[in-house]
PALO-142739 format. One record per atom (N, C-alpha, C): x, y, z; atom name. Coordinates in steps of 0.001 Angstrom, whole numbers, plus 524288, in hexadecimal, padded with zeros to 5 digits. Example, Ala and Ser with C-alpha at 12.3 -4.5 7.8 and 13.67 -1.06 7.14 Angstrom:
// residues 2
83386  7E9C6  81E78  N
8300C  7EE6C  81E78  CA
83390  7F31C  81E78  C
83232  7F736  81BA8  N
83566  7FBDC  81BE4  CA
83264  8001E  81EBE  C
END
This chain:
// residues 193
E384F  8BED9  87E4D  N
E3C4D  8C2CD  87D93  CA
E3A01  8C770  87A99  C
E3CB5  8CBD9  87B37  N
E3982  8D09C  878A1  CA
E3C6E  8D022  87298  C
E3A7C  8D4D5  870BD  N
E3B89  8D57C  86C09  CA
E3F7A  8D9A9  86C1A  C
E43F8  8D690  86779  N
E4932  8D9B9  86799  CA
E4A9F  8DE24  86381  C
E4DD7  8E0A8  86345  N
E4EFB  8E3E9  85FD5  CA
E54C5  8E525  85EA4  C
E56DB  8E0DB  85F5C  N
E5BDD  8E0A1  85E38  CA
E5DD4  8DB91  85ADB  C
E6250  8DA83  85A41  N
E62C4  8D549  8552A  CA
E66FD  8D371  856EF  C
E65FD  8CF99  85C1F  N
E68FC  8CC55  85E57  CA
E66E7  8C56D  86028  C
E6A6D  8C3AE  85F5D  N
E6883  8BCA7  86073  CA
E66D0  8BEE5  864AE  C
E62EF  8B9A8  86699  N
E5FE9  8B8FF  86B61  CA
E63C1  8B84C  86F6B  C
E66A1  8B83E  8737E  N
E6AAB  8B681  8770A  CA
E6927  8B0F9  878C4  C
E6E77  8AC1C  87788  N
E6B70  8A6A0  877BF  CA
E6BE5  8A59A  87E8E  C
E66B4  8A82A  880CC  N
E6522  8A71D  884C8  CA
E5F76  8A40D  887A3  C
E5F4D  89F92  887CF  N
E593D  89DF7  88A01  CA
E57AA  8A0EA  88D4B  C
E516C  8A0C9  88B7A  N
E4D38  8A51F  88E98  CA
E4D28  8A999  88F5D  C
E50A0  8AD15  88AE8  N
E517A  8B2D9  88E31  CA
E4B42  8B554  88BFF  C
E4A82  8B7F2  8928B  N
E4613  8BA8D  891AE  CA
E4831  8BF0B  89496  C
E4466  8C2AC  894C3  N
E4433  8C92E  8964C  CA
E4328  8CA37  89BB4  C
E4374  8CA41  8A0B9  N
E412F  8CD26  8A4D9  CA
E427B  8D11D  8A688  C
E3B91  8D584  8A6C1  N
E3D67  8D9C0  8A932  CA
E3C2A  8D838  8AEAA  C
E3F96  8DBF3  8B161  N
E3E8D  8DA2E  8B789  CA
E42F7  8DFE3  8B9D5  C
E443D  8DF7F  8BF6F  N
E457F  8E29C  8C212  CA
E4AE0  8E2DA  8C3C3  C
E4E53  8E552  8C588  N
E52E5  8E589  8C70B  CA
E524B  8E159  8CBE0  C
E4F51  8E134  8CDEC  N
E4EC2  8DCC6  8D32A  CA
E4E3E  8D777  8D1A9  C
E4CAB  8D77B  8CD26  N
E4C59  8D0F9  8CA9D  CA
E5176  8CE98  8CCA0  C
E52C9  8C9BE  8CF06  N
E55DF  8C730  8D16C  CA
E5950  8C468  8CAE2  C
E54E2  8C3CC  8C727  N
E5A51  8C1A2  8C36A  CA
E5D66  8C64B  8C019  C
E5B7F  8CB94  8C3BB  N
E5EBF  8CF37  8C0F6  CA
E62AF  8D0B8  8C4FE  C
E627B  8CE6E  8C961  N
E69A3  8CE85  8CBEC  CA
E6F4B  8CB7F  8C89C  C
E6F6D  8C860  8C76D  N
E7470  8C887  8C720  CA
E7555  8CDA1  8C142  C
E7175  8CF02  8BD3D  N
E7268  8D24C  8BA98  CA
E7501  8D6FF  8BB4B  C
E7073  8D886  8C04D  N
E71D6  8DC89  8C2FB  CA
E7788  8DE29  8C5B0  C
E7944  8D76C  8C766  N
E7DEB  8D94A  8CA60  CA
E846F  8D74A  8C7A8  C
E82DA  8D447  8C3AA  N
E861B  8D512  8BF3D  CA
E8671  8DA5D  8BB88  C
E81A6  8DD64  8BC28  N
E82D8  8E128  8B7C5  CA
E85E6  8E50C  8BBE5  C
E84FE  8E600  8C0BD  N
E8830  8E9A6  8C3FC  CA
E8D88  8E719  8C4A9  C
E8E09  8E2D7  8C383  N
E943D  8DFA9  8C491  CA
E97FC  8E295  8C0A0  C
E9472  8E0B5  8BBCB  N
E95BE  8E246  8B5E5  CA
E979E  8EA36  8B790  C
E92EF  8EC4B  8B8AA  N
E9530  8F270  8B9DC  CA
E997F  8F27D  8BBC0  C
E9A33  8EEE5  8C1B0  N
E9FDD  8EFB9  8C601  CA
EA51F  8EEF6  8C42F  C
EA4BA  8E9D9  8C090  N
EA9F7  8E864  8BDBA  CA
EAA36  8EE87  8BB2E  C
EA763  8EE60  8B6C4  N
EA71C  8F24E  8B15B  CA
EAA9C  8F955  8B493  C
EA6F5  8F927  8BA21  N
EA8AE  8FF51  8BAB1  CA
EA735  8FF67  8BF8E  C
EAE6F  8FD22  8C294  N
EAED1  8FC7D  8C66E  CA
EACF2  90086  8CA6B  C
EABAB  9053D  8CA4B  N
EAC4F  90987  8CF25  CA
EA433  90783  8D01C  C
EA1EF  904A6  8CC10  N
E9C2D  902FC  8CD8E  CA
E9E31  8FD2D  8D10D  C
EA07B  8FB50  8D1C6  N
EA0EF  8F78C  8D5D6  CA
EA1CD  8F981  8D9E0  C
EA549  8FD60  8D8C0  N
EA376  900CE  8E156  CA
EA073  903F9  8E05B  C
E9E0C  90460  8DD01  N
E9894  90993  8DF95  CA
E946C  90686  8E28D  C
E933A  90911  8E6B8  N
E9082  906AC  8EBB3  CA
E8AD1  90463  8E7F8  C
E890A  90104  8EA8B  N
E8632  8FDB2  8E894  CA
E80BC  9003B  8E43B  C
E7E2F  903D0  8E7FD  N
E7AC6  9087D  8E688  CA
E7C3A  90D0C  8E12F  C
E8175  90C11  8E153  N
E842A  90F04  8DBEE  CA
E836C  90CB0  8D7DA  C
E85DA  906C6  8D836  N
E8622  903D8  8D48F  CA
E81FD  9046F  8CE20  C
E83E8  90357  8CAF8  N
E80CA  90449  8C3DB  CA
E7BAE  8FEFE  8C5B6  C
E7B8A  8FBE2  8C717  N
E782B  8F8A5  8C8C4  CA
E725F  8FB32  8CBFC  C
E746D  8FE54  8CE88  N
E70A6  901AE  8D348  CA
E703C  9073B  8D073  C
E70AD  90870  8CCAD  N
E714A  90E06  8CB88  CA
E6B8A  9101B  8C902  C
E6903  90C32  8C6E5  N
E61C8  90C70  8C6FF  CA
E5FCA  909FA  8CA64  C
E5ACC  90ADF  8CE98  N
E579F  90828  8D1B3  CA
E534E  9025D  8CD0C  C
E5374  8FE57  8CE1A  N
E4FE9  8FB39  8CBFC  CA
E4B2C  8FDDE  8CB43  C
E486F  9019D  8CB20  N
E4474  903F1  8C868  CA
E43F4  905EE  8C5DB  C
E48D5  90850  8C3CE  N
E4B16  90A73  8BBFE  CA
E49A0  9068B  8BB63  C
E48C5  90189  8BC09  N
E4A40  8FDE7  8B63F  CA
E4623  8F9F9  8B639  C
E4204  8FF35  8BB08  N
E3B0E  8FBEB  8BB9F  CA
E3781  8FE50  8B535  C
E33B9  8FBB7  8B480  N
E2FE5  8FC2B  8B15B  CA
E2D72  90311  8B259  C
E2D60  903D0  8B824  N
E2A32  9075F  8B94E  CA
E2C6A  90C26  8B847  C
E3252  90B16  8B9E3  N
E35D8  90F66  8B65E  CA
E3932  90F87  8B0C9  C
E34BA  90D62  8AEA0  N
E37B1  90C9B  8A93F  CA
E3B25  90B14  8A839  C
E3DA4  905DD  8AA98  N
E40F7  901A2  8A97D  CA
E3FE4  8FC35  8A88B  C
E435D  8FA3F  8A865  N
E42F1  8F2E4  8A825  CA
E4777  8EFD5  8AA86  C
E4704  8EC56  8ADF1  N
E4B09  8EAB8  8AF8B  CA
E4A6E  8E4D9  8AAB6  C
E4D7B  8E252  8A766  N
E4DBA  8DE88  8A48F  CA
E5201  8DB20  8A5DE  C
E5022  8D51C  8A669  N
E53DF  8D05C  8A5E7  CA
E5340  8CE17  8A16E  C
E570A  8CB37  89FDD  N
E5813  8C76A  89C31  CA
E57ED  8C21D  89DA9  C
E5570  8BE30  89F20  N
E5602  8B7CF  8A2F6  CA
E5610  8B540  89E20  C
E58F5  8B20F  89DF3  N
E5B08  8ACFC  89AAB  CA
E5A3A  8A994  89F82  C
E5591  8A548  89FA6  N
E52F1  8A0F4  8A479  CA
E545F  8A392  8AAAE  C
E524B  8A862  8A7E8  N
E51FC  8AA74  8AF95  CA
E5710  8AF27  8B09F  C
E5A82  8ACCC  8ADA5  N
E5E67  8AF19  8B1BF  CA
E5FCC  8B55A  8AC53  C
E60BA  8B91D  8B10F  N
E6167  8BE6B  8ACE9  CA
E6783  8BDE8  8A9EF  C
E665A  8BF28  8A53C  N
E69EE  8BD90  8A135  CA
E6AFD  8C2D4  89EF5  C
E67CE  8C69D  8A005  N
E68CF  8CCAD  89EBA  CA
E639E  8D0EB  8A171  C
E647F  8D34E  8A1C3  N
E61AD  8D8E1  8A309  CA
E63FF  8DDDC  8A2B7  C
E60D0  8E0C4  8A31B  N
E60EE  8E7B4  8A335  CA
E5CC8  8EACA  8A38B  C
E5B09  8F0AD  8A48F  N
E5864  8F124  8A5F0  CA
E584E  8F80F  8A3D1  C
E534E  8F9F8  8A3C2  N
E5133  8FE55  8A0A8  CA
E4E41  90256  8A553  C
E5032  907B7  8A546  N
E4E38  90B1A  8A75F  CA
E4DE6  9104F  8A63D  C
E4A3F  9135C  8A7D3  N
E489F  918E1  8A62E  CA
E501B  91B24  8A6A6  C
E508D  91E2F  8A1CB  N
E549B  9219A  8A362  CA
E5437  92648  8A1E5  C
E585A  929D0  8A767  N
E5726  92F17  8A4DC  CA
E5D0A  9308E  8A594  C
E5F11  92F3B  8A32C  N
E6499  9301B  8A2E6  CA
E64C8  934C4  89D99  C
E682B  93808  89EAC  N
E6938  93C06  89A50  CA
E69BA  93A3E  89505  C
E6BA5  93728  89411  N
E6FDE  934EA  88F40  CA
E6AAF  93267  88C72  C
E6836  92F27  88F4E  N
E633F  92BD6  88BD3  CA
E5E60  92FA3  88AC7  C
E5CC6  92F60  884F7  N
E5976  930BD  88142  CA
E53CA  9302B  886EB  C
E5043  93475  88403  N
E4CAA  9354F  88778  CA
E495A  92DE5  88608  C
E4552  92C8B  88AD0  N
E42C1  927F8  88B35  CA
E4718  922FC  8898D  C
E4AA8  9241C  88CA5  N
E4E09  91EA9  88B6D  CA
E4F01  91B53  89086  C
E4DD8  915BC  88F16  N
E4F7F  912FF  89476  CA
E5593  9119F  893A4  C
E56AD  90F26  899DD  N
E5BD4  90E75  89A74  CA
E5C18  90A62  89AA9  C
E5F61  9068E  89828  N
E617B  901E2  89909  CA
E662A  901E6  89DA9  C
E6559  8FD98  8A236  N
E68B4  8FCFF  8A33E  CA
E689B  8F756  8A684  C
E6F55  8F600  8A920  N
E6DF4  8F129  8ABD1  CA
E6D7D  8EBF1  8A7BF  C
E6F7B  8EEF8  8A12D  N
E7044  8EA82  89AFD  CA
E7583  8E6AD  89ED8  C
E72C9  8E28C  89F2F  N
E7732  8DD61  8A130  CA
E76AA  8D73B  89EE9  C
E7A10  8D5AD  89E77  N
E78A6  8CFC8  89CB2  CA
E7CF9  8CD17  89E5B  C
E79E2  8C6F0  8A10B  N
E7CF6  8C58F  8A50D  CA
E8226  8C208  8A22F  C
E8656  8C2FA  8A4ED  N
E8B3E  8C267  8A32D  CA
E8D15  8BBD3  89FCF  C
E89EE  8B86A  8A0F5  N
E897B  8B23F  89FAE  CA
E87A4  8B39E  89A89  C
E8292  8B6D8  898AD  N
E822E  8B671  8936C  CA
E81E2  8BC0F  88E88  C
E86CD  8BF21  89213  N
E88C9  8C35A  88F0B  CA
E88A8  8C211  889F2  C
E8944  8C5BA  884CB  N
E8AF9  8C388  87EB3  CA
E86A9  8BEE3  87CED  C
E837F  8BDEB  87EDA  N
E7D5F  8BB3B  87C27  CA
E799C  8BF62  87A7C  C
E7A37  8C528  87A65  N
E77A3  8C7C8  87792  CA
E7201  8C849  87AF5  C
E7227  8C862  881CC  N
E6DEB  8C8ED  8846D  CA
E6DA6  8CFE5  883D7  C
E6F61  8D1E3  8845F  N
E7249  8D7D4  885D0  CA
E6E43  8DA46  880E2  C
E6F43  8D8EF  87C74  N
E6C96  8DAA7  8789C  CA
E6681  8DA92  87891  C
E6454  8D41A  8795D  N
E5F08  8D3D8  87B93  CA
E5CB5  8D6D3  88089  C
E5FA2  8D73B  88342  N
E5E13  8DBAB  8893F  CA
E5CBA  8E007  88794  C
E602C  8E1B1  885D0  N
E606E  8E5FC  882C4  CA
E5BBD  8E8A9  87EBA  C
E59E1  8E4D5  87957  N
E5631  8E51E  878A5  CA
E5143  8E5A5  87AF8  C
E4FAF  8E20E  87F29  N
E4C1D  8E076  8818A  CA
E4B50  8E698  885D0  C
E511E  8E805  88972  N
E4F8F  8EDB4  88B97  CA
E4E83  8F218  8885A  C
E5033  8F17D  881F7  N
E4E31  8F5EC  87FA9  CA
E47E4  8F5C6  87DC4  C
E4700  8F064  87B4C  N
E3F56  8EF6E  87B50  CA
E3E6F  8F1A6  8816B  C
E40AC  8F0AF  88693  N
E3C16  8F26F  88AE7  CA
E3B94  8F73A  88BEB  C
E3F9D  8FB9F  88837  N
E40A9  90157  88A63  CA
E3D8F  9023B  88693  C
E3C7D  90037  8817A  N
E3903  901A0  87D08  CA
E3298  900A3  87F7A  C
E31FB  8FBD8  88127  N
E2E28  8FB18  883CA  CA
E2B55  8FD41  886A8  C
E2EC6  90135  88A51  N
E2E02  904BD  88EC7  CA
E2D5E  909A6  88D0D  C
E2F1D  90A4F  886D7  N
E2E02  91041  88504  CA
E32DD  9138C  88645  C
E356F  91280  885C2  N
E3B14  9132E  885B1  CA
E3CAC  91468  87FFB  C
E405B  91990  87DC5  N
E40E3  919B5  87822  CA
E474C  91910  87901  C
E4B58  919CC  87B65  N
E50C1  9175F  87B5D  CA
E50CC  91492  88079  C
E568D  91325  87F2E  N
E5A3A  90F4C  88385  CA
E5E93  913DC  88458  C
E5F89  91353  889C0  N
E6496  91480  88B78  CA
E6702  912DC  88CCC  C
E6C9B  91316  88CFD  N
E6E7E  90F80  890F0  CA
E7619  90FCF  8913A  C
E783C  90FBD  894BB  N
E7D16  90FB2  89484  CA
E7F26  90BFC  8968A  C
E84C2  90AEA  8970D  N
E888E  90819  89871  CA
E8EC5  90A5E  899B3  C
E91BA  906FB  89CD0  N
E9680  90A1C  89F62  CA
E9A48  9071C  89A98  C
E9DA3  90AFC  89B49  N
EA32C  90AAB  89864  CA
EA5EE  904B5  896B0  C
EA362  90269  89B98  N
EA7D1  8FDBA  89AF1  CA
EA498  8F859  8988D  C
EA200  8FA25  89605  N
E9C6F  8F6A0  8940D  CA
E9C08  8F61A  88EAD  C
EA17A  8F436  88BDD  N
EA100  8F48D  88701  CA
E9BE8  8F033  883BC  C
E9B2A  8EC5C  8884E  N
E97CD  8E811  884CC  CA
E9207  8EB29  882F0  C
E90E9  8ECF2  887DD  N
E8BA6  8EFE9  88885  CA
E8BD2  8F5EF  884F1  C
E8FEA  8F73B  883A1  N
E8FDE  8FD3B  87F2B  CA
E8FA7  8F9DD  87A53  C
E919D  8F58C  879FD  N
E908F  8F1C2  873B0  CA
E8A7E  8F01F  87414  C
E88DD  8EDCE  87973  N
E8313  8EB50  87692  CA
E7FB1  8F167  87549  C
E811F  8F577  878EE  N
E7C2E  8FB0F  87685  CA
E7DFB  8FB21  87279  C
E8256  8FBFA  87109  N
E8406  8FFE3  86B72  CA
E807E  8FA07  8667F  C
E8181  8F56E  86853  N
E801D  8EF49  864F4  CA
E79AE  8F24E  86416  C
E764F  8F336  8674C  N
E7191  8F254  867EF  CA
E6F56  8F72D  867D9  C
E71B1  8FA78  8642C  N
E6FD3  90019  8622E  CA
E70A6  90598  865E0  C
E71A7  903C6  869D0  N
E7229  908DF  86E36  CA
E76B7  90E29  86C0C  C
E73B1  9113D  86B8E  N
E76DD  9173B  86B54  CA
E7BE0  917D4  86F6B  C
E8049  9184B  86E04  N
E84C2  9187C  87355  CA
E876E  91D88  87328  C
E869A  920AD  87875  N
E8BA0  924E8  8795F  CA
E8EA9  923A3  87E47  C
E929F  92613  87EE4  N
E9511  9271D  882BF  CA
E9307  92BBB  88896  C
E93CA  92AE4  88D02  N
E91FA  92CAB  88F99  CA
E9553  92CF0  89328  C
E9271  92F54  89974  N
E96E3  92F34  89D7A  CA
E9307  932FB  8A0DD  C
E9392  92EEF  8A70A  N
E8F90  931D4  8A9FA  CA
E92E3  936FD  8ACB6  C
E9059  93A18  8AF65  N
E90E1  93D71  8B139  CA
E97B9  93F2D  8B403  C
E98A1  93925  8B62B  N
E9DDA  93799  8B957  CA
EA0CD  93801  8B430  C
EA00F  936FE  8B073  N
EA3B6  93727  8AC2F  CA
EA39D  9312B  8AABC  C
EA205  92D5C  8ACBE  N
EA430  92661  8ABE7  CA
E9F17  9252C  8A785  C
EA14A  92396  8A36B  N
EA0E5  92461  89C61  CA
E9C90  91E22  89BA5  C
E99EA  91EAF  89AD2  N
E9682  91C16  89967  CA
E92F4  919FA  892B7  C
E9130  91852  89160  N
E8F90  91635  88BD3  CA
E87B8  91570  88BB3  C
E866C  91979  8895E  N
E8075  91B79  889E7  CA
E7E1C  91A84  885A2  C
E7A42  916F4  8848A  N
E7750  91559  88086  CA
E72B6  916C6  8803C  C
E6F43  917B4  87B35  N
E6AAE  91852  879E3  CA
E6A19  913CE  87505  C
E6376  913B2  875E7  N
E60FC  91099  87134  CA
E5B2B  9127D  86F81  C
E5997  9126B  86BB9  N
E5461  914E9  86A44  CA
E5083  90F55  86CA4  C
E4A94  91105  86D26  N
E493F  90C0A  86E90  CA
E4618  90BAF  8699B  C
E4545  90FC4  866B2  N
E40FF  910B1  8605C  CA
E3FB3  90A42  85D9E  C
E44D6  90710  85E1F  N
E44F8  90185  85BE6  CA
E41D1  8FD5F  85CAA  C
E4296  8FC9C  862C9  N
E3FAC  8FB31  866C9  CA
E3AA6  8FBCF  867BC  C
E38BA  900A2  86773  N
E3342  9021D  86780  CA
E2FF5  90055  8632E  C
E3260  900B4  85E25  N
E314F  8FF08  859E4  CA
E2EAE  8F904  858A2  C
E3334  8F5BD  85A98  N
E3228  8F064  85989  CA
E2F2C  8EEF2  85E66  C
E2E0F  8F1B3  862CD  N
E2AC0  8EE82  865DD  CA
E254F  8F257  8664C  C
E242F  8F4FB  8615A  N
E1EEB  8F6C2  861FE  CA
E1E20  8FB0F  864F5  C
E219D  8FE00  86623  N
E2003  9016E  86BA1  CA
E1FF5  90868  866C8  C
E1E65  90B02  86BD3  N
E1D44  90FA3  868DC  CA
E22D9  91242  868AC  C
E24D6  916E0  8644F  N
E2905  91889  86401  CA
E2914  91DE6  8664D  C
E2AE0  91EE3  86B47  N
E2B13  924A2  86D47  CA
E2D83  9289A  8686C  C
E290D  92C1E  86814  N
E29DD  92FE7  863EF  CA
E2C5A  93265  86418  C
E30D8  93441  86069  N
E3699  93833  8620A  CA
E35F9  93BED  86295  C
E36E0  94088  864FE  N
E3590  94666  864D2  CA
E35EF  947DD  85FD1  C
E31D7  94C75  860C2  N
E32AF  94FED  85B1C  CA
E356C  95548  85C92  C
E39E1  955E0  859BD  N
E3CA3  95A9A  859E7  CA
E3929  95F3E  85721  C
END
C-alpha cells in the first residue's frame, strides 16, 4: 500500500491493494456501469441522453492514459474492484494552472461508509503528486451531498459553480505542496511577482 497523508483507520478489508490499469480493464465494468446508474437515478434527463452523451462517455479512455497525463486506479479487495477513480490533464477554466482532474471517485455500494473513499482518494492525490502535478481539481453535481462532505472532510477548497447552461454544480481544489513533501518529490516553485 502507498503512503498516506490523511488520519483515517485502515478500511477492515482483506487484501486491498492498488491497480493502475485502463478503462477497458474488465473488473472495472460493473464500476463503470454502476457509477453511470448512480448519474441516471441522481439526474434523470442523463438517462435519456443518447448513449454517446452520457457523463460516463464524456472523456475518451486516453485522458486517463499515462501518456496523457492520467491514471486510471482500482481498489481490489481478493480481486474484485471495491473502489476506483481516475486522474487526468485538465484545462478547465476554474482549476489552478498544472492541476489534474479527479474523476470517476466511486466505491462500490456493498462497502460504502468503511472509509475506502478516503484511501482512493489519498492514493489518487500521491499519483497526481507523483506525476508532477501541484493541485487537484475536481467537481461534483448538486445532488451529491455524501461526496461535497468527503472533499470538504479531506481538505478540498469548495465554491459554487454552474456550467454554461446554467445547471449549478460544486468545484473543488487542493494544493498538492503536502504530498510532494512527504513523498520526496521536488516542490514546483511559485511564481515571483
Amino acid at each position: 500500500m502507498a503512503q498516506y497523508l490523511i488520519d483515517a483507520p485502515a478500511p477492515p478489508l482483506p487484501n486491498l491493494e492498488f491497480v493502475y490499469t485502463g478503462m477497458d480493464d474488465p473488473r472495472a465494468a460493473f464500476m463503470l456501469a454502476d457509477l453511470q446508474g448512480e448519474y441516471d437515478r441522481l439526474y434523470p434527463s442523463q438517462a435519456r441522453a443518447a448513449e454517446e452523451d452520457k457523463e460516463i462517455n464524456s472523456y475518451p479512455a486516453s485522458a486517463f492514459s499515462p501518456e496523457e497525463g492520467g491514471a486510471f486506479l482500482l481498489v481490489l479487495s481478493g480481486g474484485e474492484a471495491v473502489a476506483g477513480g481516475a486522474l487526468m490533464r485538465t484545462h478547465d477554466s476554474l482549476a489552478l494552472e498544472n492541476s489534474a482532474e479527479f474523476k470517476r471517485i466511486w466505491t462500490h455500494p456493498k462497502f460504502r461508509g468503511l472509509g475506502l473513499s478516503k484511501y482512493l482518494l489519498a492514493e489518487l492525490e500521491n499519483q497526481a503528486a507523483r506525476m508532477g502535478y501541484d493541485h487537484v481539481f475536481l467537481t461534483t453535481g448538486p445532488k451529491q451531498p455524501v461526496a461535497v462532505a468527503l472533499y470538504r472532510a479531506t481538505g478540498y477548497a469548495h465554491r459554487q459553480a454552474e456550467t454554461p447552461a446554467g445547471f449549478p454544480f460544486h468545484a473543488f481544489q487542493k494544493p498538492l505542496s503536502e504530498h510532494r513533501r512527504a513523498l520526496n518529490l521536488e516542490l514546483t516553485p511559485e511564481p515571483q511577482e
